[in-house]
MIDOKOL-33103 format. One record per residue: residue number from 1; residue in one letter; z, x, y of N, C-alpha, C in turn. Coordinates in steps of 0.1 Angstrom, whole numbers, plus 2048, in hexadecimal, padded with zeros to 3 digits. Each point is the difference from the previous one (the first is absolute). Example, Ala and Ser with C-alpha at 12.3 -4.5 7.8 and 13.67 -1.06 7.14 Angstrom:
<nodes>
+-----+-----+-----+-----+-----+------+------+------+-----+-----+-----+
!   n ! res ! n_Z ! n_X ! n_Y ! ca_Z ! ca_X ! ca_Y ! c_Z ! c_X ! c_Y !
+-----+-----+-----+-----+-----+------+------+------+-----+-----+-----+
!   1 !   A ! 84E ! 884 ! 7C7 !  800 !  7F7 !  80C ! 800 ! 809 ! 80C !
!   2 !   S ! 7F9 ! 7FC ! 80B !  800 !  809 !  80B ! 808 ! 7F8 ! 80B !
+-----+-----+-----+-----+-----+------+------+------+-----+-----+-----+
</nodes>
This chain:
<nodes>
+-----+-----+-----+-----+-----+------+------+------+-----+-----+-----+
!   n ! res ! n_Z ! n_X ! n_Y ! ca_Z ! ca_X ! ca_Y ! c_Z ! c_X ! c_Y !
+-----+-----+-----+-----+-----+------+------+------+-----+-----+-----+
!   1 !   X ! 8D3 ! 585 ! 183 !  801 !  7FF !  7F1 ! 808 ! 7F3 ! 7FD !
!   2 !   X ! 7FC ! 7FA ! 7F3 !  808 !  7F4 !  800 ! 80B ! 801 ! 7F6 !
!   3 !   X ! 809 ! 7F8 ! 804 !  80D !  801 !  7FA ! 801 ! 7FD ! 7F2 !
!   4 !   X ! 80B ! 80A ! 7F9 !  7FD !  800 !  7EE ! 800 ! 7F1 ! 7FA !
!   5 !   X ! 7F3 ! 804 ! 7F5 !  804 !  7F4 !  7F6 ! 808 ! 806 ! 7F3 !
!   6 !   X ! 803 ! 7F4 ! 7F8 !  802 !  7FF !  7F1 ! 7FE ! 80E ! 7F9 !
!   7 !   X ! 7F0 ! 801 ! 804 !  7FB !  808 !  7F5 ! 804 ! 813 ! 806 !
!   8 !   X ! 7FE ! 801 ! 80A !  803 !  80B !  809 ! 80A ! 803 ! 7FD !
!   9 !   X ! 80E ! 7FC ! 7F7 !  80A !  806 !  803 ! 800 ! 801 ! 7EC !
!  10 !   X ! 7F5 ! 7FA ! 7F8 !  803 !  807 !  7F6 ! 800 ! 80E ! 7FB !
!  11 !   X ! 808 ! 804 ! 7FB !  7FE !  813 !  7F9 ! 7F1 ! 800 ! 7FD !
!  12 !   X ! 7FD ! 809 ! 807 !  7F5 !  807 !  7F6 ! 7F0 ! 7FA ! 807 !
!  13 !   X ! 804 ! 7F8 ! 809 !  7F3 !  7FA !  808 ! 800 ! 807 ! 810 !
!  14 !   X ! 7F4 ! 802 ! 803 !  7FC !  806 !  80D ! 7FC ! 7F9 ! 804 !
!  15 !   X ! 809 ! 7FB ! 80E !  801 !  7F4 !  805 ! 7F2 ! 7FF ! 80D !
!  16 !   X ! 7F8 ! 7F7 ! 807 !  7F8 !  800 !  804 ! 802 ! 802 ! 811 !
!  17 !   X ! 800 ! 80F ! 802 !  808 !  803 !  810 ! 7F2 ! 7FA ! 80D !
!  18 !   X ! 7F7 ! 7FA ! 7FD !  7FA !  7FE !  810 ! 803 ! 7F0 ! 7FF !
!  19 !   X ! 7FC ! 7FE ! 813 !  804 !  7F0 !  7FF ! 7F6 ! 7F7 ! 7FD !
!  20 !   X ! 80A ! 7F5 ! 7F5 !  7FD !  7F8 !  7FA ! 809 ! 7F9 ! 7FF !
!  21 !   X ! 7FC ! 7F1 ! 804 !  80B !  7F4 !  7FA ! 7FE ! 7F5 ! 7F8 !
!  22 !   X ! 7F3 ! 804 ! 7FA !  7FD !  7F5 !  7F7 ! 807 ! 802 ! 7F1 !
!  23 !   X ! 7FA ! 7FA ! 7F5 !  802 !  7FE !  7F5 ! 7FE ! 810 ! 7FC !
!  24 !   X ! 807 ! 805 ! 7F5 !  7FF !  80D !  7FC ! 807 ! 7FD ! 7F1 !
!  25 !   X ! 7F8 ! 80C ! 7F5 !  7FE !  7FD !  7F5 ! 803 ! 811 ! 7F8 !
!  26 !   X ! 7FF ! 805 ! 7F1 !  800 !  808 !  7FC ! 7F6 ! 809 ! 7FA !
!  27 !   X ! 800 ! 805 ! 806 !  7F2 !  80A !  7F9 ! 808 ! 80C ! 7F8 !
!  28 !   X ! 7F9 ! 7FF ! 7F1 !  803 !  80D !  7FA ! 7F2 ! 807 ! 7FD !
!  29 !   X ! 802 ! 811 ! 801 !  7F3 !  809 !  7FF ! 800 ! 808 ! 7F5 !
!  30 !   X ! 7FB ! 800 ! 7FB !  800 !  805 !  7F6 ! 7F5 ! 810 ! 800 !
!  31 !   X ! 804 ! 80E ! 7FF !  7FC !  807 !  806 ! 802 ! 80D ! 7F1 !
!  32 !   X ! 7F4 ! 7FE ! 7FA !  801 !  805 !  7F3 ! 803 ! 810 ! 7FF !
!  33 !   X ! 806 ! 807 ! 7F8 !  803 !  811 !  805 ! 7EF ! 800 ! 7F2 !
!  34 !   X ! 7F5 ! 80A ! 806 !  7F2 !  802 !  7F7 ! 803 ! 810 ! 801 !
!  35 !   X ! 800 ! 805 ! 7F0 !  803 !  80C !  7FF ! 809 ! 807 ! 80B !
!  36 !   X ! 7FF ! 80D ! 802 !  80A !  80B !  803 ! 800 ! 7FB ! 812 !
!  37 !   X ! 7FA ! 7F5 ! 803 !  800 !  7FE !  80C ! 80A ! 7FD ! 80B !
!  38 !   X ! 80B ! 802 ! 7F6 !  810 !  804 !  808 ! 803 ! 811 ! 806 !
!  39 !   X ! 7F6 ! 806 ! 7FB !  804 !  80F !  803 ! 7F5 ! 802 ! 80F !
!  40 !   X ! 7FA ! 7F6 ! 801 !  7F3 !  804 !  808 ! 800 ! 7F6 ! 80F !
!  41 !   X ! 805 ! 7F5 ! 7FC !  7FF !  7F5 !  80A ! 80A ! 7F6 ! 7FF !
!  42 !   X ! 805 ! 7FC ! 80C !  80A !  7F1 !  805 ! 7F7 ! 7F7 ! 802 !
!  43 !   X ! 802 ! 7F5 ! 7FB !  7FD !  7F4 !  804 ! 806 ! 7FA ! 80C !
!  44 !   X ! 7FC ! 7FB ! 808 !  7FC !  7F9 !  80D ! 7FE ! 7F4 ! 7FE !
!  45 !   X ! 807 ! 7F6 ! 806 !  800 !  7EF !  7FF ! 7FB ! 7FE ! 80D !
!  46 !   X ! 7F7 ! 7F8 ! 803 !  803 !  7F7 !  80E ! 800 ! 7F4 ! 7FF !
!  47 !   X ! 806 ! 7FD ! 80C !  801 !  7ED !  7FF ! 7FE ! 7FD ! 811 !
!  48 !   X ! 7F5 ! 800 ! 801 !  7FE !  7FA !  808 ! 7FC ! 80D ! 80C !
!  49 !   X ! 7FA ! 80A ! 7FC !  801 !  80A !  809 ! 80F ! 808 ! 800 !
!  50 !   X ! 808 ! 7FB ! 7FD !  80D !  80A !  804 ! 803 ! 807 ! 7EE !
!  51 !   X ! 803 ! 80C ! 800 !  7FB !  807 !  7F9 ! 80F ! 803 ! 7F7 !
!  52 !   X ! 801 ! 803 ! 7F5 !  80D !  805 !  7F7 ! 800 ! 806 ! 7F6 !
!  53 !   X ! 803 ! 80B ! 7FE !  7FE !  80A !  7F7 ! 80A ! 7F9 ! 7F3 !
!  54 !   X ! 7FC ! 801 ! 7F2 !  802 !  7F6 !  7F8 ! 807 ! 808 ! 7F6 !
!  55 !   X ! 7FE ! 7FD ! 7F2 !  807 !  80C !  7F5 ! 7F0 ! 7F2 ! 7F5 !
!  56 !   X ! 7FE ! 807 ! 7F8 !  7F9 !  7FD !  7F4 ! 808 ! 7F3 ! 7FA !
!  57 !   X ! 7F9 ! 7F9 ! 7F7 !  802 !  7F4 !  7FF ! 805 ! 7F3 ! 805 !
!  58 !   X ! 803 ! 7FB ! 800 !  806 !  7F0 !  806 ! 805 ! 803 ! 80F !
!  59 !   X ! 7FD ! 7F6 ! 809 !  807 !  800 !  80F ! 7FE ! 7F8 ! 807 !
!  60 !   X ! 80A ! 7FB ! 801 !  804 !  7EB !  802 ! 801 ! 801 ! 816 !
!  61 !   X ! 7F5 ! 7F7 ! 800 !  7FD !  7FA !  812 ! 802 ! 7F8 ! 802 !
!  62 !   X ! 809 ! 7FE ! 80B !  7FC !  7EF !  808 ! 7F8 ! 801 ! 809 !
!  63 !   X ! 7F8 ! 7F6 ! 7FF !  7F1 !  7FE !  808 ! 7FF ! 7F1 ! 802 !
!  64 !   X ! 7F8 ! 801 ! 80B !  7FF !  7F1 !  809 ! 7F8 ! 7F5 ! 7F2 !
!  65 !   X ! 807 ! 7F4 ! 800 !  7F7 !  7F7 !  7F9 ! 7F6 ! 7F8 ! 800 !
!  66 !   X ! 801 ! 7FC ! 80E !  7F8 !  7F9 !  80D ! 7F6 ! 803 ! 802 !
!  67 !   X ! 7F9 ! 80E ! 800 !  7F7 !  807 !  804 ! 7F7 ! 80C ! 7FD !
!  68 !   X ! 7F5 ! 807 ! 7FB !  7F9 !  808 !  7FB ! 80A ! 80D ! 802 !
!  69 !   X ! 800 ! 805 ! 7F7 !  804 !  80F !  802 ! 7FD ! 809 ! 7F7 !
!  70 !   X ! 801 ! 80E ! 809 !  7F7 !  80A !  7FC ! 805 ! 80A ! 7F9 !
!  71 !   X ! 7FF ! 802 ! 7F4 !  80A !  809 !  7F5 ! 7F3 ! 80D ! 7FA !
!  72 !   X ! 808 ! 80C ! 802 !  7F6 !  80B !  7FA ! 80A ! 808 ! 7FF !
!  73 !   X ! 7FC ! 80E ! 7F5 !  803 !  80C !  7F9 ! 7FB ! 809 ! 804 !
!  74 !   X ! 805 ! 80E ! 803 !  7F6 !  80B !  7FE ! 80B ! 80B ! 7FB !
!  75 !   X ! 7FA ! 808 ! 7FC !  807 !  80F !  7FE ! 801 ! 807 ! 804 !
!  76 !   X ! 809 ! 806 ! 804 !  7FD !  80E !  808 ! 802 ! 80C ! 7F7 !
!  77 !   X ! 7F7 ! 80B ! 800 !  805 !  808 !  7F8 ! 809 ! 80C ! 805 !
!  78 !   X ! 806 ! 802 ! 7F7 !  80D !  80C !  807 ! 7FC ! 80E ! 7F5 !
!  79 !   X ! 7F2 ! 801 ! 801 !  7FB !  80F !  7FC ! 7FB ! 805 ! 80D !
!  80 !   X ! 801 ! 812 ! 7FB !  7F7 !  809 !  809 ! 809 ! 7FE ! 811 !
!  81 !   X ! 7FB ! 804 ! 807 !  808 !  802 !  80E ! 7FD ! 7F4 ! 807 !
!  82 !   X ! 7F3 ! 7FD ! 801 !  7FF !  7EF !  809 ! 806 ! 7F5 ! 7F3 !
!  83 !   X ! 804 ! 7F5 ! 80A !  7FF !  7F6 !  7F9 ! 7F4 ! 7F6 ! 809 !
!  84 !   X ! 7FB ! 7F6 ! 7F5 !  7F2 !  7FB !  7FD ! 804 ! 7F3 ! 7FC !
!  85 !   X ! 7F8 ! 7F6 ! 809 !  800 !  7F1 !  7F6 ! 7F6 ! 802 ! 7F4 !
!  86 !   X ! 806 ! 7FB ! 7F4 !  7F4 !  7FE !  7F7 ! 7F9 ! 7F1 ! 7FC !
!  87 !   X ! 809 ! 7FD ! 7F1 !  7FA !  7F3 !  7F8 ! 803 ! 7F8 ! 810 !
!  88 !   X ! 7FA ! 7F2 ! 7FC !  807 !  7F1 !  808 ! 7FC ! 7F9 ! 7FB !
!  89 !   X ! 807 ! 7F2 ! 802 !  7F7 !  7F5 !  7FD ! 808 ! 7F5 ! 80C !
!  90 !   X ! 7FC ! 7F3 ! 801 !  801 !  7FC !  80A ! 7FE ! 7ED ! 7FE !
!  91 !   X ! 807 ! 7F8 ! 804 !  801 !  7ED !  7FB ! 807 ! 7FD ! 80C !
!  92 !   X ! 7F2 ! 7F3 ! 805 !  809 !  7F6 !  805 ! 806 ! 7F5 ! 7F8 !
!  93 !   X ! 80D ! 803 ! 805 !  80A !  7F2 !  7F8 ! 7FF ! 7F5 ! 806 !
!  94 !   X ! 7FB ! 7F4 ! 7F5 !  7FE !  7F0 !  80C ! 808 ! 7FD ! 7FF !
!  95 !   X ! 808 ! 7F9 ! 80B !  80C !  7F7 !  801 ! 801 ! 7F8 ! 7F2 !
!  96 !   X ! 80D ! 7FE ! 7FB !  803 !  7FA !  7F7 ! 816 ! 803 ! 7FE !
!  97 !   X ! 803 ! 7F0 ! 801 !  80F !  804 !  7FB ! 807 ! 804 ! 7F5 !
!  98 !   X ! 7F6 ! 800 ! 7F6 !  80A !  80C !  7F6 ! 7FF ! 80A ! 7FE !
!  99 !   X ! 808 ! 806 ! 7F4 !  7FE !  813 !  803 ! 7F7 ! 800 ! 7F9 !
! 100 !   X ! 7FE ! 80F ! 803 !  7F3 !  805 !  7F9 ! 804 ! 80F ! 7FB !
! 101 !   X ! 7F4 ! 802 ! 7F3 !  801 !  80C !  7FC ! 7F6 ! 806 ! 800 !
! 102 !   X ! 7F8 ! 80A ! 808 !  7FB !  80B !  801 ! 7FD ! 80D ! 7F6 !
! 103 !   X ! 7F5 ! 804 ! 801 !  801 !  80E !  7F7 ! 7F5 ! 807 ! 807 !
! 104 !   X ! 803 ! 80C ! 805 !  7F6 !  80A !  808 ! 7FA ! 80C ! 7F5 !
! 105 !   X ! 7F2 ! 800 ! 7FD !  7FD !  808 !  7F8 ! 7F3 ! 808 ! 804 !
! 106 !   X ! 805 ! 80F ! 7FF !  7F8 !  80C !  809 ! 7F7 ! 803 ! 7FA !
! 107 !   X ! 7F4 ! 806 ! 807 !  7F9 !  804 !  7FB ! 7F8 ! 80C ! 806 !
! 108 !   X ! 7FE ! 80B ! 7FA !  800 !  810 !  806 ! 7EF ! 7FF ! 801 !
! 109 !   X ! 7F8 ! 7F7 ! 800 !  7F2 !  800 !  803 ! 7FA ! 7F9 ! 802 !
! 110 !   X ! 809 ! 7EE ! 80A !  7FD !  7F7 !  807 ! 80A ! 7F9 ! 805 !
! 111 !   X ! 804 ! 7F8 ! 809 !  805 !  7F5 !  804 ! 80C ! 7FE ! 7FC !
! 112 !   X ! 80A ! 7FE ! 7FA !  807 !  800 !  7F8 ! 806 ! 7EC ! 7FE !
! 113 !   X ! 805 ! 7F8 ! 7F8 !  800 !  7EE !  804 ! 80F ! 7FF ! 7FF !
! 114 !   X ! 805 ! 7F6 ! 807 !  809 !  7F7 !  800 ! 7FC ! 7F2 ! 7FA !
! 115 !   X ! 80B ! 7FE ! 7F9 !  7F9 !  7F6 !  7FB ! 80C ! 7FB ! 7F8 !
! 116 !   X ! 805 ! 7EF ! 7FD !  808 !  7F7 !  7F6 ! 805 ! 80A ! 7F4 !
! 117 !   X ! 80B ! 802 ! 802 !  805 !  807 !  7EF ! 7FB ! 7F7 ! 7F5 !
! 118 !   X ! 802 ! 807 ! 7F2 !  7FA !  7F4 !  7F8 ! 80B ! 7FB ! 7F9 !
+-----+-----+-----+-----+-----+------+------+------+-----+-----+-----+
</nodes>
């Protein structure tokens, strides 16, 4: 794992735990609460494959700058006795050094997008 930067030690940012020693940047996600869908399902962040159970709205990442990376959502729902993946949506992020802002928006009868906040 590579040793902390700057941004890794601000409050409130999930700092980027696999190894990497390049340039690394800020990702915020933006992870909308759609109807009652707090009573029914957690949102699910990945970054990069490694996986983090999130809370609804805003959630600030450091992620490599240098290099593509791979950011998705899903839900899990916390009805009935199984739990179940549901919505997702899924973006490769192109290298670029500034931060970025994100917005994941579900969709209960396709694909769900990542995509540039506006």
């Amino acid at each position: 794992m590579a040793g902390s930067t700057e941004l890794s030690a601000v409050p409130g940012v999930i700092p980027y735990v696999d190894d990497h020693d390049g340039a690394r940047r800020l990702l915020v996600l933006e992870i909308p609460l759609v109807g009652n869908s707090a009573k029914r399902a957690a949102p699910i962040a990945s970054i990069d494959g490694r996986q983090y159970v999130v809370t609804w709205g805003s959630v600030s990442f450091e992620v490599p700058a240098d290099r593509n990376v791979h950011v998705s959502v899903h839900l899990l729902s916390s009805g009935g006795q199984d739990y179940m993946q549901t919505q997702f949506a899924s973006v490769i992020l192109p290298p670029d050094a500034g931060p970025v802002r994100l917005i994941a928006r579900m969709s209960a009868s396709q694909e769900g997008t990542i995509a540039q906040y506006p």
